[in-house]
N, C-alpha and C positions, 0 to 999 in steps of 0.2 A: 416554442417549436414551430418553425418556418411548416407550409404544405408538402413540399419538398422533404422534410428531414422524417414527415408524420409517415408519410406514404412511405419512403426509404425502411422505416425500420416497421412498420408493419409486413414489406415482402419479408426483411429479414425472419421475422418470427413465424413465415411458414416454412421456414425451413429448420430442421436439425439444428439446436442450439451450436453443436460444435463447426458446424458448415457455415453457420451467420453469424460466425466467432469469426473464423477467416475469410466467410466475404466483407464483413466490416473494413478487416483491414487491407482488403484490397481498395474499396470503395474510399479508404485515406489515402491511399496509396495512391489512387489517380485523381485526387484532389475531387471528389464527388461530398464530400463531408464541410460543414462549415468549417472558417478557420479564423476567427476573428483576432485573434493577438490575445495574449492575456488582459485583459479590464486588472488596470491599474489604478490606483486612487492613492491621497495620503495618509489615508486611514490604513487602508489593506496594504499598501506595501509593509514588509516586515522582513526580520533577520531568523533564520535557522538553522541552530549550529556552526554559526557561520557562514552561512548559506546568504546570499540577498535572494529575497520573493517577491514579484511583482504582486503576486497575489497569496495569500494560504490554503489555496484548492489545488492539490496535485492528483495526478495518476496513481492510483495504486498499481502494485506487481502484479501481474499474471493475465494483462491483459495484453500489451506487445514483449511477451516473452523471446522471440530470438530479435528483438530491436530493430526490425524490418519498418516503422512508420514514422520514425523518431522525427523526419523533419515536419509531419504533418500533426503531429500532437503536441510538440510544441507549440504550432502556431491554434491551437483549437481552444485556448482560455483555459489552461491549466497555469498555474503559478509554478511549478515545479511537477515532473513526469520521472518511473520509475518503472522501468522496463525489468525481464526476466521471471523466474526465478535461470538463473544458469547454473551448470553444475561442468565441473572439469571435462568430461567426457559427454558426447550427444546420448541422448535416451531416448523412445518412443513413450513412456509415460506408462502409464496404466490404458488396462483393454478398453476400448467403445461397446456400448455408451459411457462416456466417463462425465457428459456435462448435463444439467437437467432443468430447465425453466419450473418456478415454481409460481406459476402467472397469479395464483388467488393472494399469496403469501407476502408479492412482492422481490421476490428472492432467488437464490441460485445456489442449485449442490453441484460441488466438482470435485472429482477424485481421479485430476488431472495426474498427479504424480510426477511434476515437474519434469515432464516431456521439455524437449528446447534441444536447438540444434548443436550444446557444447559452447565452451567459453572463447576457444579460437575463433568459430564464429563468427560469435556475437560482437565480440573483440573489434574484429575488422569493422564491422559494421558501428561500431561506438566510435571508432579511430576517425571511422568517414564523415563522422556529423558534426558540424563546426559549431564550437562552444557559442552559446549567446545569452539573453536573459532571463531565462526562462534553463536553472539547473534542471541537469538527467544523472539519475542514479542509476543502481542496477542489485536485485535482488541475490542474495550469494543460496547457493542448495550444494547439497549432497547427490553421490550418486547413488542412485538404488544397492548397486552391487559393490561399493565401495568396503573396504576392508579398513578404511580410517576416515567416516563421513565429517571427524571434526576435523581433518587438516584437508578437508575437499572446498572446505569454508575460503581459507584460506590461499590455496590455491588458486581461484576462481580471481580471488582478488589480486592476487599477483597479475595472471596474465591482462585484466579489463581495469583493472583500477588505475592505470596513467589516461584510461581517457571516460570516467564519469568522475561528478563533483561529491558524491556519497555513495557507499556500500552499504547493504542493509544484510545482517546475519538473520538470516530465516531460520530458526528452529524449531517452528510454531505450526508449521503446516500439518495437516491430520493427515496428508494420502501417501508418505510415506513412514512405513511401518518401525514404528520406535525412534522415531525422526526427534518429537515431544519427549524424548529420556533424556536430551543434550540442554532442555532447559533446568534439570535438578544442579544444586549449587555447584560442586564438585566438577562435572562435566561441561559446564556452561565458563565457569571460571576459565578452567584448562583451553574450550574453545575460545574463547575471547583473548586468551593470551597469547597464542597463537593467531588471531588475526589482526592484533596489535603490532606483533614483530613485523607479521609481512608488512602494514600500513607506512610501520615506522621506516620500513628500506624503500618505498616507493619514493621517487622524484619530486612530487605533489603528493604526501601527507593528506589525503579527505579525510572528510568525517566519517567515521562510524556506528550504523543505527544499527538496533538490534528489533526483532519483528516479535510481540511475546503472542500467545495464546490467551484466550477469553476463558477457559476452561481451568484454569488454577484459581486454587482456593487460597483462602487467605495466610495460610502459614508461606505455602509456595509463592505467592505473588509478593511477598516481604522475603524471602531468600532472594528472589530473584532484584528483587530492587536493591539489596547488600552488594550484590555480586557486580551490576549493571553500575552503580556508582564506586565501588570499588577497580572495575579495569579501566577506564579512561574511555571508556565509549560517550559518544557524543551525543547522542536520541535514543530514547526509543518508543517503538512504533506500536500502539495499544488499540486496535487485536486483528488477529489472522480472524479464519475463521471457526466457528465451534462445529462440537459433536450434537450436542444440543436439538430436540426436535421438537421442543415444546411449542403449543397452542397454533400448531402446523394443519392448514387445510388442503392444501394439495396431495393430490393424486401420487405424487411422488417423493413424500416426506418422508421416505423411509430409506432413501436411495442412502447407501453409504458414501460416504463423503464428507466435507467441510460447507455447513454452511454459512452462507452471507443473507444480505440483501436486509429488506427492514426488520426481519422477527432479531436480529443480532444487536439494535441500536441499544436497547437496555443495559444490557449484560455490558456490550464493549464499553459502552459511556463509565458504568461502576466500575468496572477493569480502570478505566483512566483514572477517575476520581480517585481510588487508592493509592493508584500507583503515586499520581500528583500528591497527596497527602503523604505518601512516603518517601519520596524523594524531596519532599520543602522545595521548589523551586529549582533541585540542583542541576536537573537533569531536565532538555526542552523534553516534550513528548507529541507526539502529533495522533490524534486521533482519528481511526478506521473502523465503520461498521456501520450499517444501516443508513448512512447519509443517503438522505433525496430532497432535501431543499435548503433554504438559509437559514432555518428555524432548526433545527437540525445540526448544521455546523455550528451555528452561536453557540447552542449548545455544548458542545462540546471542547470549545472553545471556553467558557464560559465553565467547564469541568474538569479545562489544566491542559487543554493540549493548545502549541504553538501553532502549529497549521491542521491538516485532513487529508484526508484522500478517500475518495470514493471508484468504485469501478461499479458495482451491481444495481446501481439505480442507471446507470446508463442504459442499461439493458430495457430498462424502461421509459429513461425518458431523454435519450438519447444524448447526444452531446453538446446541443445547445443548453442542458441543465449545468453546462459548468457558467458559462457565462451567468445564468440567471443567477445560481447560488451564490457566487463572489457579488453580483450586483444587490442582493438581497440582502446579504454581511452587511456590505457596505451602509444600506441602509439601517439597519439595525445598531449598529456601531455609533451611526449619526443619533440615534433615536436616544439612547442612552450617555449621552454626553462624552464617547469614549474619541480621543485624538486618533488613539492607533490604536491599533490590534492589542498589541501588547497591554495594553492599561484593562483588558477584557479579560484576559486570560486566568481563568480561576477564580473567580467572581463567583461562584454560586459553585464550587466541589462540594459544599458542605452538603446539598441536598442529596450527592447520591452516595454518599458513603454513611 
């Protein structure tokens, strides 16, 4: 981290986590953020669902939800960025305070409630950012008041899906209420067949990830892997965030919400490893949760997921930790005789299941 980025994100954190959420993205917005290109190598270049990845370090969802920075996160050392959650209709999300630094823990509770300004939008703004190397997906949601939240899925994806490279089916998010009932077999089947139809009528066919929760237990995380390899979806994405409060020393461990940040790396890595052991290979997965350095990502890597994504260690150690992490892979990959990525992947599942 440059002096410049150290000093930058220490004003941010005297301010209101949700206020230094959207000065961040202003401060991309007028190029005040590094923007180094993604760090490419012949090791870390990789394939993802089809996908080409300069790197396997993306953006997770929810941190440019209405897709307003898209050309500057591209260029900031991400392999692949993934904006939203959107939902059919704009929402204001759930009441403030909805965000909460949990500074001893590492970590962040939000019970954002997929606030975003609607998929017309966002739309526009996906339409305006000219395809390059570095894919942009887009997280699909529900609306709060929606009276059919599985065909909201789908919908979203009709109007945004002719201009990103992958949709991602979020079902997994904790801040809206019974949101997690559309992951049981039956429900989740129905949703996914239904965002297969729309995929199938789009012009350009993308892939489709599906986003699961860390909080299912072992019967439901093998339903869900039947279901997931049964519709034709293309990834999916091991974990949102949990309910989860344990061995939590902040002040504000109790805030309701989803949380992230490091107390999550355990849990989401087992989530992976399962899921990887129950899918054999069939299905890429990319893992999410507690990432904050390249020991960290191997891991995880190293426990069945093709790429990553991190958003809540940024909060900590800002954006030049994307660059370091893929540069840290890379050595790591070198240390162990691995050519590419891929020869890495699943290398050590065994230890967390």
């Amino acid at each position: 981290m440059t002096p410049t980025e150290r000093l930058g994100l220490a004003l941010l954190h005297r301010f209101d986590p949700e206020r230094a959420h959207g000065l961040s993205l202003l401060a991309l917005r007028a190029g005040l953020a590094p923007r180094p290109g993604p760090l490419n190598s012949s090791r870390l270049a990789t394939t993802l669902a089809g996908l080409t990845l300069p790197n396997p370090i993306g953006l997770a969802a929810g941190y440019d939800k209405n897709a307003t920075a898209l050309g500057a996160l591209v260029q900031s050392g991400f392999g692949f960025v993934e904006v939203g959650a959107a939902t059919p209709l704009p929402q204001p999300g759930n009441p403030k305070p909805r965000l909460f630094r949990l500074t001893e823990d590492r970590a962040v509770i939000n019970r954002f409630g997929f606030n975003n300004e609607g998929a017309q939008a966002i739309a526009a703004r996906l339409a305006a950012h000219p395809r390059g190397a570095v894919p942009v997906g887009l997280n699909l949601g529900a609306n709060k008041t929606s009276t059919d939240r599985a065909a909201d899925f789908a919908r979203v994806l009709a109007v945004c899906g002719p201009h990103v490279d992958f949709a991602t089916v979020n079902v997994s998010s904790p801040n809206t209420e019974k949101l997690r009932d559309l992951q049981g077999p039956a429900a989740l089947s129905a949703l996914l067949q239904g965002v297969m139809e729309t995929r199938a009528g789009l012009t350009r066919p993308i892939p489709i990830f599906l986003k699961i929760a860390p909080d299912l237990n072992t019967d439901e995380l093998a339903q869900l892997a039947e279901v997931a390899l049964a519709s034709g979806i293309d990834a999916v994405i091991a974990t949102n965030t949990t309910l989860s409060r344990t061995g939590l020393a902040s002040s504000h461990r109790d805030e309701a919400g989803g949380l992230s940040g490091a107390p999550l790396f355990e849990k989401s890595t087992r989530v992976l490893a399962q899921l990887s052991h129950l899918t054999n290979g069939k299905l890429p997965l990319v893992g999410v949760g507690g990432i904050s350095n390249a020991d960290e990502a191997y891991a995880k890597i190293r426990a069945g997921a093709s790429a990553v994504q991190l958003y809540s260690a940024l909060v900590y150690g800002g954006l030049s930790l994307v660059t370091d992490i893929a540069r840290g892979l890379d050595a790591l990959l070198a240390r162990d005789g691995h050519a590419s990525l891929s020869a890495a992947v699943g290398t050590n599942r065994g230890i967390w299941i």
